[in-house]
C-alpha positions as CSV (number, residue, x, y, z in Angstrom):
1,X,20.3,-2.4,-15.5
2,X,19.0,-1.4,-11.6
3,X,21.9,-3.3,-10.4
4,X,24.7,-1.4,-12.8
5,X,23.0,1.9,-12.0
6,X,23.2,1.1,-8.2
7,X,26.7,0.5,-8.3
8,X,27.4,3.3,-10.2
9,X,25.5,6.0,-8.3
10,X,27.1,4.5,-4.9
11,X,30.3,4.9,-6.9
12,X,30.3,7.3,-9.8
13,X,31.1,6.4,-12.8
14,X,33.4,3.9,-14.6
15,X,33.6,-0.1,-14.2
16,X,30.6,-1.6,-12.1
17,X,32.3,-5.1,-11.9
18,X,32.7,-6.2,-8.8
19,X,36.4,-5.3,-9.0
20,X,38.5,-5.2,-12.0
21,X,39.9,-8.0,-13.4
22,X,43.7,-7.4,-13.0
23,X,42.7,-7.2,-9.0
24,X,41.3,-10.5,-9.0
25,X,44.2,-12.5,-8.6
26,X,45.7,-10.1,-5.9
27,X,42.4,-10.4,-4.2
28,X,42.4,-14.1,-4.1
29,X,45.7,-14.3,-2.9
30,X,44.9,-12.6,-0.2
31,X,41.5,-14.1,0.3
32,X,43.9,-17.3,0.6
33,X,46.2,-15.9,3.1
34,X,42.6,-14.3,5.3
35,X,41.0,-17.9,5.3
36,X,44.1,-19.1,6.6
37,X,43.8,-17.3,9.4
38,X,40.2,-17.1,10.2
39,X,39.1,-20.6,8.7
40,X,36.3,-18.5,6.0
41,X,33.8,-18.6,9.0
42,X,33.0,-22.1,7.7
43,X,33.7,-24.1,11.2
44,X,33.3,-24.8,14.7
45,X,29.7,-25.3,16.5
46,X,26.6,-23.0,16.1
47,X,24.4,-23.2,19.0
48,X,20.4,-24.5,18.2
49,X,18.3,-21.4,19.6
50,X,15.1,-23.0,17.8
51,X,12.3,-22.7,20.3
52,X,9.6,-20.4,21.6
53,X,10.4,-17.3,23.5
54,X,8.2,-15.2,25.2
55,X,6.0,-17.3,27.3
56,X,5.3,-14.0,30.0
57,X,2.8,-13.2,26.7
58,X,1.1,-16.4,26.4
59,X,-2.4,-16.2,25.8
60,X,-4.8,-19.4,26.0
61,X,-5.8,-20.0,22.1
62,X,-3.9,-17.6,20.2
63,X,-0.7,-19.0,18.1
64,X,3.0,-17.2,18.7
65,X,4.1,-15.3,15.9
66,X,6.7,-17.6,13.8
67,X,9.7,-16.2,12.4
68,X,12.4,-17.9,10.3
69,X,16.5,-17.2,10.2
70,X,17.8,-18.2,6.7
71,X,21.6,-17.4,5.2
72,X,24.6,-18.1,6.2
73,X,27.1,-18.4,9.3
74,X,25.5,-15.3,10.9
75,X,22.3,-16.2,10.7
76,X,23.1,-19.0,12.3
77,X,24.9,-17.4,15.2
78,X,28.1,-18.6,14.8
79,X,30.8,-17.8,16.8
80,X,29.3,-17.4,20.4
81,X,28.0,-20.1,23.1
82,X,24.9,-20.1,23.9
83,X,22.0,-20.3,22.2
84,X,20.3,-16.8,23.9
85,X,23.4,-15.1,22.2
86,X,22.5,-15.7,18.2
87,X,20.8,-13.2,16.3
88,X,18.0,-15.6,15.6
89,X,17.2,-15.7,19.8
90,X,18.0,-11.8,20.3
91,X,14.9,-11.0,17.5
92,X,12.7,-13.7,18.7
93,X,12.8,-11.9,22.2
94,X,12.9,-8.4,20.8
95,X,9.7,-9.2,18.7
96,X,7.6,-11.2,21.5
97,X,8.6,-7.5,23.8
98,X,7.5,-5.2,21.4
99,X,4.2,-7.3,20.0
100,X,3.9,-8.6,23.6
101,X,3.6,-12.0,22.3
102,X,5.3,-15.3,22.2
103,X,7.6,-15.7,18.9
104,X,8.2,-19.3,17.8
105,X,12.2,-19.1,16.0
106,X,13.2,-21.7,13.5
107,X,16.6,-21.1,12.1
108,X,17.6,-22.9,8.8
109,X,20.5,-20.8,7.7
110,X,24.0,-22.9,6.8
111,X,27.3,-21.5,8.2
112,X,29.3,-21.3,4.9
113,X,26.2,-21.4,2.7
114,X,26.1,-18.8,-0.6
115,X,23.5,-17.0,-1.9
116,X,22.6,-20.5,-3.8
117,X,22.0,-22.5,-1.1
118,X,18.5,-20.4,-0.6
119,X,16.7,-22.7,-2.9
120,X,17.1,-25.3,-0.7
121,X,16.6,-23.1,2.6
122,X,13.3,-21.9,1.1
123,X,11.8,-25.3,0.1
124,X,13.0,-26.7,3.8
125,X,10.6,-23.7,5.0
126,X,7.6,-23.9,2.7
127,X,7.9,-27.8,2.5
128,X,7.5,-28.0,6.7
129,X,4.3,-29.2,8.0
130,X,4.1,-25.9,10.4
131,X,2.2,-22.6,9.2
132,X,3.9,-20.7,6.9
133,X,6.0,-18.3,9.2
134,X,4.9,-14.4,9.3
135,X,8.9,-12.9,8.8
136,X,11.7,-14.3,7.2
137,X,15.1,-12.8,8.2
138,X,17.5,-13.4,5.6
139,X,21.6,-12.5,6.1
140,X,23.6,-13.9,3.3
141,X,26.2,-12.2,0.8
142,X,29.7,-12.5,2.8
143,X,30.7,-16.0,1.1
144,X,29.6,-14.6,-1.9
145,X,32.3,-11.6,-2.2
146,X,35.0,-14.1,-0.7
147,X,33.9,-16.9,-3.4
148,X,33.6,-14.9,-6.4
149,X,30.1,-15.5,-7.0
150,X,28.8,-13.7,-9.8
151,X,27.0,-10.6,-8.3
152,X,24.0,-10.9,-10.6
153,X,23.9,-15.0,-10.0
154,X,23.8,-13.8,-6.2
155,X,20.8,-11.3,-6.7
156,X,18.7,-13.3,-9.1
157,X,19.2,-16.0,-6.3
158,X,18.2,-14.0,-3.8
159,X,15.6,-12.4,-5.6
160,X,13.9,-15.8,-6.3
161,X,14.2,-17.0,-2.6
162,X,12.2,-13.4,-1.6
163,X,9.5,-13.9,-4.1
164,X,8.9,-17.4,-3.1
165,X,8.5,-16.3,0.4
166,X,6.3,-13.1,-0.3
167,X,4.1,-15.3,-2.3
168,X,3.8,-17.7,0.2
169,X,2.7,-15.3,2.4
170,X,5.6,-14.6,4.6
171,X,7.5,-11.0,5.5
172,X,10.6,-10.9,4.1
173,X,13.5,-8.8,5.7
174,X,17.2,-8.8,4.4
175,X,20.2,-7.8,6.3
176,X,22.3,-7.4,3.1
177,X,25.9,-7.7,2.9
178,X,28.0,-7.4,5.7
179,X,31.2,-4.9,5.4
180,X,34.0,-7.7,4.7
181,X,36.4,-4.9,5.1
182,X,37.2,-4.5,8.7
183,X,38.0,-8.4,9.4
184,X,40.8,-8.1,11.5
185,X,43.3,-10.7,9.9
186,X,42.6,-8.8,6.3
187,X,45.3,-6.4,4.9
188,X,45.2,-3.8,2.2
189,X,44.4,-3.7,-0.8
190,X,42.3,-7.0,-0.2
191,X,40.6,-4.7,3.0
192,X,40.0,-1.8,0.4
193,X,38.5,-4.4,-2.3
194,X,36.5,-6.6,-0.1
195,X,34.9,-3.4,1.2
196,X,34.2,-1.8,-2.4
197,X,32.7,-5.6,-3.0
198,X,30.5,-5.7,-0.1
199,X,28.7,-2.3,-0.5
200,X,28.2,-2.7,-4.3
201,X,26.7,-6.3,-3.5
202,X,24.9,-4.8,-0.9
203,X,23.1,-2.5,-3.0
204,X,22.5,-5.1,-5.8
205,X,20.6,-7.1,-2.8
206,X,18.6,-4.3,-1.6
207,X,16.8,-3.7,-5.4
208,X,16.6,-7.6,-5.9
209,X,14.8,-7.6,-2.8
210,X,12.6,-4.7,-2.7
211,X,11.4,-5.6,-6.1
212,X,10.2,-8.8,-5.0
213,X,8.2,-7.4,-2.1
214,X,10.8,-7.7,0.8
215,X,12.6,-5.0,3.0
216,X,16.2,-4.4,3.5
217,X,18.8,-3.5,6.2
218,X,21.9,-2.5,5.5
219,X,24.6,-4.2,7.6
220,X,27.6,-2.4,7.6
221,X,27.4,-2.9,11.2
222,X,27.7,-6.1,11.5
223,X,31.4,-6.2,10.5
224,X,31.5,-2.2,10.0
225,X,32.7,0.9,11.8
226,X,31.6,-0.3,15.0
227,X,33.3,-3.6,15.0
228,X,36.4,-2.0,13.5
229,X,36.8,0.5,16.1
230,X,35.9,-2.6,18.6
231,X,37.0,-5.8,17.2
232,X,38.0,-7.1,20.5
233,X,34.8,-7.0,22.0
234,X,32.6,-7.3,18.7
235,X,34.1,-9.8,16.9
236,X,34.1,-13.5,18.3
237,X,37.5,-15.6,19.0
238,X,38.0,-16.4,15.4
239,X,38.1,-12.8,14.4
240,X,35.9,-13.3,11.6
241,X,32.0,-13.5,13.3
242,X,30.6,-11.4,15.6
243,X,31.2,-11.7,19.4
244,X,27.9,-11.5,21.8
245,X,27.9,-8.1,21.8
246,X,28.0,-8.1,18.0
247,X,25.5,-10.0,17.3
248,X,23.2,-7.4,19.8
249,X,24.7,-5.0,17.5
250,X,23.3,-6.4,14.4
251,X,20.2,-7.6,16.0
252,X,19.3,-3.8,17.1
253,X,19.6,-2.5,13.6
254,X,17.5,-5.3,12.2
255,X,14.6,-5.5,15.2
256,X,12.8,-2.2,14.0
257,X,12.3,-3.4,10.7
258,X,11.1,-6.9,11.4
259,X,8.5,-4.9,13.8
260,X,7.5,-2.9,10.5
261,X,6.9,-5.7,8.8
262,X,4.4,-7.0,10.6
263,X,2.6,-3.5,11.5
264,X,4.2,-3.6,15.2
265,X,6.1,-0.2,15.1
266,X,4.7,3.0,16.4
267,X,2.7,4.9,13.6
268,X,4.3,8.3,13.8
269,X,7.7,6.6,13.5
270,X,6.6,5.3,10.0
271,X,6.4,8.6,8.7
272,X,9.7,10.0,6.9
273,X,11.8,12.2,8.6
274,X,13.5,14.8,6.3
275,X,15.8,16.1,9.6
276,X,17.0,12.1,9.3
277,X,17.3,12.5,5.5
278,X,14.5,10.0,5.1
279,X,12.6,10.1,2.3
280,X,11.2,8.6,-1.2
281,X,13.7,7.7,-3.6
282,X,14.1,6.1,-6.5
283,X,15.5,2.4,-6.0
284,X,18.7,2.5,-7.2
285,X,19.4,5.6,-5.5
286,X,18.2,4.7,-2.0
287,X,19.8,1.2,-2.5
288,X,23.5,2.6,-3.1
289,X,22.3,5.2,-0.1
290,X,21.6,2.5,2.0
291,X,25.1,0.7,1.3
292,X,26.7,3.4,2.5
293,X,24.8,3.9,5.7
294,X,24.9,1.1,8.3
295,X,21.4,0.7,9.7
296,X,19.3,1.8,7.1
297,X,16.1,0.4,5.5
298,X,15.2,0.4,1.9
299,X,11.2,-0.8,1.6
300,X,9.0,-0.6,-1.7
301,X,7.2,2.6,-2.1
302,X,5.5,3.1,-5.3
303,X,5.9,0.9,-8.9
304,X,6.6,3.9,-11.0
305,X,7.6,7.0,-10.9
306,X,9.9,9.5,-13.1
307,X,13.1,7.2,-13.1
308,X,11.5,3.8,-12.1
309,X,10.5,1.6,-9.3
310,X,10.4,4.0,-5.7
311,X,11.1,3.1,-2.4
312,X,10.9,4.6,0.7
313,X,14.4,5.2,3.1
314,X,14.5,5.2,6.6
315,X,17.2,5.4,9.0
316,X,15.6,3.5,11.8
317,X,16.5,4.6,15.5
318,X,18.1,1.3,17.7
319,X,16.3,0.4,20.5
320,X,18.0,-2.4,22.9
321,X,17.4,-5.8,22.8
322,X,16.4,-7.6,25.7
323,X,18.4,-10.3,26.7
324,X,17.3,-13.1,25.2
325,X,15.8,-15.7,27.4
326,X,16.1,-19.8,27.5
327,X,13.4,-20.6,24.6
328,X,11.3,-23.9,24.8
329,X,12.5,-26.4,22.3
330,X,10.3,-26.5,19.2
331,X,8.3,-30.5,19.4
């Protein structure tokens, strides 16, 4: 019922499908015609970036902080060079910066993988001998929307692979849904649909998580207005994942969160900010906020309140990167 409401509020009434079922076969005609072109992000090589980064903070006896990529292709960095250019690399130094301390990065995201394949990316974590890690990143939900996945299969999926983590003892931070609507290659209606799909998905992912104890970032940005007003220099070769400077993009918005997470960020920037129309909301509300908002974070607040579960919005101010330097393979 939180996931219909969150549709609906994000927008108004009517059908909360995912889109209507005499679109469907237009849709995948032109989902067809898309992959075609742009291969469904499913190909080519994703550069390792596992390692430790941060030495300049090393200090004789104390561990680095571990964090963990899962998802899909852009979790994996797909679609640039070099290692120092994935998302997974651009955090890791971000993080060691701003805790000044070294971060060890282990990435176990799948380029093509749906919102299913977390099962398995969760038990490859848990089940390693290392310590559990102390933040998860997860970025999954664009091969959903182009593969018809059911969107409350794709939450109760995600919601799972949270709870597993929280309980575990892990952060958990999810970059929901991408904007699927400003690939280059796409054309109208499919452009007009695969946005709609996105942001409702979107905001079913930031209740599943939130309930389970996680934190969410929306991620319009990572194929939204930015990259549509850009796409040469923000999307990569294949016109489907982020460029470089895309994945910096993405990285920025998802940095202050992860930093959150693990008490890191400053204290006064913690408090709302009504001039930012921050603020306590109930779920389904800031969720279909936060799908319409690029850059926002959606974090549990209180349990219960007059129309449910609460959480608390925040429209976190991007800070830059630093480049990411040359990590030290993982032994």
């Amino acid at each position: 019922m939180a996931r219909r409401i969150a549709a609906g509020a994000a927008y108004g009434g009517g059908g909360v499908g995912l889109v209507g079922a005499a679109a469907v076969g237009l849709l995948l005609a032109e989902v067809r015609l898309a992959r075609r072109q742009v291969g469904n992000g499913s190909s080519g090589r994703v550069p390792m970036a596992d390692g430790v980064y941060g030495h300049a903070y090393d200090i004789p006896g104390e561990p680095p902080l571990r964090l963990t990529m899962l998802g899909d292709s852009t979790a994996a960095g797909q679609g640039v060079h070099r290692s120092g250019q994935t998302p997974g690399a651009l955090l890791a130094s971000g993080l060691a910066a701003v805790a000044e301390r070294p971060v060890e990065l282990h990435n176990v995201a799948l380029p093509g993988a749906q919102s299913d394949d977390l099962d398995r990316q969760v038990t490859l974590v848990l089940s390693a001998p290392a310590p559990v890690p102390d933040v998860c990143v997860i970025m999954i939900g664009a091969n959903d929307v182009t593969n018809r996945m059911p969107p409350t299969r794709s939450v109760r999926h995600l919601a799972a692979a949270v709870r597993r983590l929280r309980t575990a003892g892990a952060e958990v931070v999810v970059g929901t849904c991408p904007d699927l609507g400003t690939i280059e290659p796409v054309q109208q209606p499919l452009r007009w649909l695969a946005r709609r799909a996105s942001r409702q998905l979107a905001a079913a992912q930031t209740i599943g998580a939130v309930e389970q104890g996680g934190r969410t970032v929306s991620l319009g940005d990572l194929l939204g207005p930015e990259f549509e007003a850009n796409p040469r220099e923000l999307f990569g070769p294949d016109n489907y994942h982020p460029s470089a400077e895309g994945y910096a993009t993405a990285a920025m918005a998802v940095l202050p969160t992860v930093c959150a997470a693990l008490g890191l960020w400053p204290a006064d920037e913690e408090r709302p900010d009504v001039s930012r129309r921050e603020g306590f909301l109930p779920v389904a509300r800031a969720a279909a906020e936060a799908a319409s908002e690029a850059g926002t974070e959606v974090t549990a607040a209180m349990p219960t309140g007059p129309r449910g579960p609460w959480a608390l919005l925040k429209r976190r101010r991007r800070r830059r990167v630093p480049e990411a330097e040359p990590a030290t393979p993982s032994v």
